[in-house]
N, C-alpha and C positions, 0 to 999 in steps of 0.2 A: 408408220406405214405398215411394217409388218404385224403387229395387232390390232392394224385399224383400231388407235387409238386418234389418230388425229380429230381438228374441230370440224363438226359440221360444215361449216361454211365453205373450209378447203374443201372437203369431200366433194361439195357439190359444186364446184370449179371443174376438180378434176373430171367428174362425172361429165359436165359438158364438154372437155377437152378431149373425151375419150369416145365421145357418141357425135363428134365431129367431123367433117371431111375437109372443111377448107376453116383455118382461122383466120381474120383478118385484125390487124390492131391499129387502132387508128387514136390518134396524139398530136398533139403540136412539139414541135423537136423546142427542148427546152435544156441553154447550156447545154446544146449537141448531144441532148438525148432523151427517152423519154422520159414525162416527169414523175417524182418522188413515188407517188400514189400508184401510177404505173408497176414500177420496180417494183413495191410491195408486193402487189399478184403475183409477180414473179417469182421473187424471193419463194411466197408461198405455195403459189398453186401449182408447180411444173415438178412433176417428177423424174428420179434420176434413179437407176440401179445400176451397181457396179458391171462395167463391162457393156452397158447400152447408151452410145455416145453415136451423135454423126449416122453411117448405114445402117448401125442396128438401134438407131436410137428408139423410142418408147412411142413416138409418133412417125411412122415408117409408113409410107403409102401415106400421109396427108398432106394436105396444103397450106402455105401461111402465108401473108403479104403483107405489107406496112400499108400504110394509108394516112398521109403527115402532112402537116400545114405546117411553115414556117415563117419567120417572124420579119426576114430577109427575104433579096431578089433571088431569082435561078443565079443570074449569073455569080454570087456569089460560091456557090456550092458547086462549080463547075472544079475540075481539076487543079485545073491553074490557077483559081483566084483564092482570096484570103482565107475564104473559111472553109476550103479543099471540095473535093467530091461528096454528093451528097450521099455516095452510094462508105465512103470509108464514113459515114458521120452514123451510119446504118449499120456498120460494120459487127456491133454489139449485138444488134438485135438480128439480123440476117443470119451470124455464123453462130455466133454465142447463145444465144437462145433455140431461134429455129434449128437451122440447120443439126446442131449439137442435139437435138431433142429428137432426130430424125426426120423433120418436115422436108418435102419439096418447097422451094422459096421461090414465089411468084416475085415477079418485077414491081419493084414501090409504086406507087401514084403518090407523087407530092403534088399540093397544090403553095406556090411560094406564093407568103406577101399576102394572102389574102385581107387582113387588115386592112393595108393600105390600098386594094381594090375599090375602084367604081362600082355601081351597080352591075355594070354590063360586064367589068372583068369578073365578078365574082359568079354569072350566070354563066359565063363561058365555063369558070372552072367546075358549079356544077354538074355541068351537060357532059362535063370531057370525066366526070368520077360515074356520072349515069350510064356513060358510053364504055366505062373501065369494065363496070357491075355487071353490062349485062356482056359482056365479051371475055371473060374470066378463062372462058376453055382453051383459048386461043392466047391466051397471056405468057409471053415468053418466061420461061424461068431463069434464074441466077445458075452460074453454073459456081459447081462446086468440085473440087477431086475428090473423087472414088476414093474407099480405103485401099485399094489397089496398087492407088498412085506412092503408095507412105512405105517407107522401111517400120519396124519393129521401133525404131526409138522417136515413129511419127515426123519425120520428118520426109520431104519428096525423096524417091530414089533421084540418082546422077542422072538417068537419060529420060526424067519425064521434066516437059518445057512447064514451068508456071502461069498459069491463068489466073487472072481477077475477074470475079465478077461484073455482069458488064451493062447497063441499060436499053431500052431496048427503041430501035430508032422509032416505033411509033410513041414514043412519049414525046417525042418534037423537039429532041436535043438535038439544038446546031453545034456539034462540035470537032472542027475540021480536023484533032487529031483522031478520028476515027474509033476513042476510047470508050464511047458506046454501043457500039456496033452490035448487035445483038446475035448471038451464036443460031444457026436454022436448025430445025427440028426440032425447039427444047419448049414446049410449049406443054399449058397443064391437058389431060384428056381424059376428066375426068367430069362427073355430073358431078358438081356439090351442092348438096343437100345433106343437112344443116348447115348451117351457117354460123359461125358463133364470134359475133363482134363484142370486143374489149376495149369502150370508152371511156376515156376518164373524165371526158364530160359531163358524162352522167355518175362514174361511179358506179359503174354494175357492166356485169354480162351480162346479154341477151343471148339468148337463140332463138333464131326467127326463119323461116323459107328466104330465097332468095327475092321473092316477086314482092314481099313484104320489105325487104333489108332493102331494095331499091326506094320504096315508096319512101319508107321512113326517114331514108338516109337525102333525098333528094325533094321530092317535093313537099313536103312538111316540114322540113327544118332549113329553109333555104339562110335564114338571118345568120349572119357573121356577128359574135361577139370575142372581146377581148382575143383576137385575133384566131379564130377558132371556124373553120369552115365547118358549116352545118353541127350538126352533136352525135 
């Protein structure tokens, strides 16, 4: 990095991670996370310099969201049931990636079980990711602590309360212990343009306007394969 000796290829990752405002990355949660092919871009294409982690991270002022189909029901991925919250199955990519990189972190859009959808469940869920797309400004964010909240050896100080990130009640979580309650005010307010979607259904990034990312993502590619909402 510091001779820009690196490959081509990563260059031009970074390059659209850099000429970005909002990333979104969209996967099916595989083994509770994203898969292999995924992590390689990672591994590769996100940069780090010592000392820009978290508030001063490298992507400061940008945006980032998940966007994940899974293979299970909602209610598995609730709190309480077997395969926990879907938001700790996130937890890698929310705090460890984004956040750590300095992203603001928009509220996920899962779509569960689309495999095992009807025609009509899977037309509901794309209407409800067309309805995500074009609502994005208003998308509550994850909330995260300030480096404020942290002592020197990063851990909370004694009189600040801990918060977990939290979902947000228009995603249509019934959940009576009120553990998605979504925090008010924390929403994105920001135009994004570019756009830069990371699917590993294709294997490539895109960057594309938002009015295109809608078209593409929704009415063109409506077919479900190997359990994979649209591509």
């Amino acid at each position: 990095m510091e001779n820009g000796t690196i490959a081509e290829d990563i260059k031009i990752e970074q390059a659209k991670l850099a000429r970005t405002d909002l990333l979104i990355l969209q996967f099916l949660i595989w083994w509770f996370s994203p898969p292999a092919i995924l992590k390689g871009w990672f591994g590769r294409g996100f940069a780090y310099h010592t000392g820009r982690k978290y508030d001063t991270g490298m992507f400061k002022g940008k945006f980032a969201m998940v966007a994940a189909t899974t293979g299970t029901s909602e209610d598995t991925y609730a709190p309480d049931e077997i395969d926990g919250s879907i938001l700790a199955v996130l937890w890698p990519a929310h705090n460890g990636l984004f956040r750590y990189s300095g992203f603001d972190v928009l509220s996920p859009f899962v779509a569960y079980m689309p495999g095992r959808q009807d025609e009509t469940g899977r037309a509901l869920q794309l209407n409800s990711y067309r309805q995500r797309l074009e609502t994005l400004e208003s998308t509550p964010k994850l909330f995260f602590h300030p480096a404020e909240d942290y002592c020197p050896n990063e851990r909370l100080k004694p009189y600040v309360i801990a918060r977990r990130p939290r979902m947000s009640d228009h995603e249509g979580r019934k959940m009576g212990n009120g553990y998605f309650r979504t925090d008010s005010g924390s929403s994105a307010s920001s135009t994004f343009m570019p756009v830069c979607i990371c699917s590993v259904s294709t294997r490539a990034s895109i960057l594309v306007p938002s009015s295109s990312l809608i078209s593409a993502s929704i009415t063109g590619t409506s077919s479900v394969k190997d359990g994979w909402l649209g591509r």
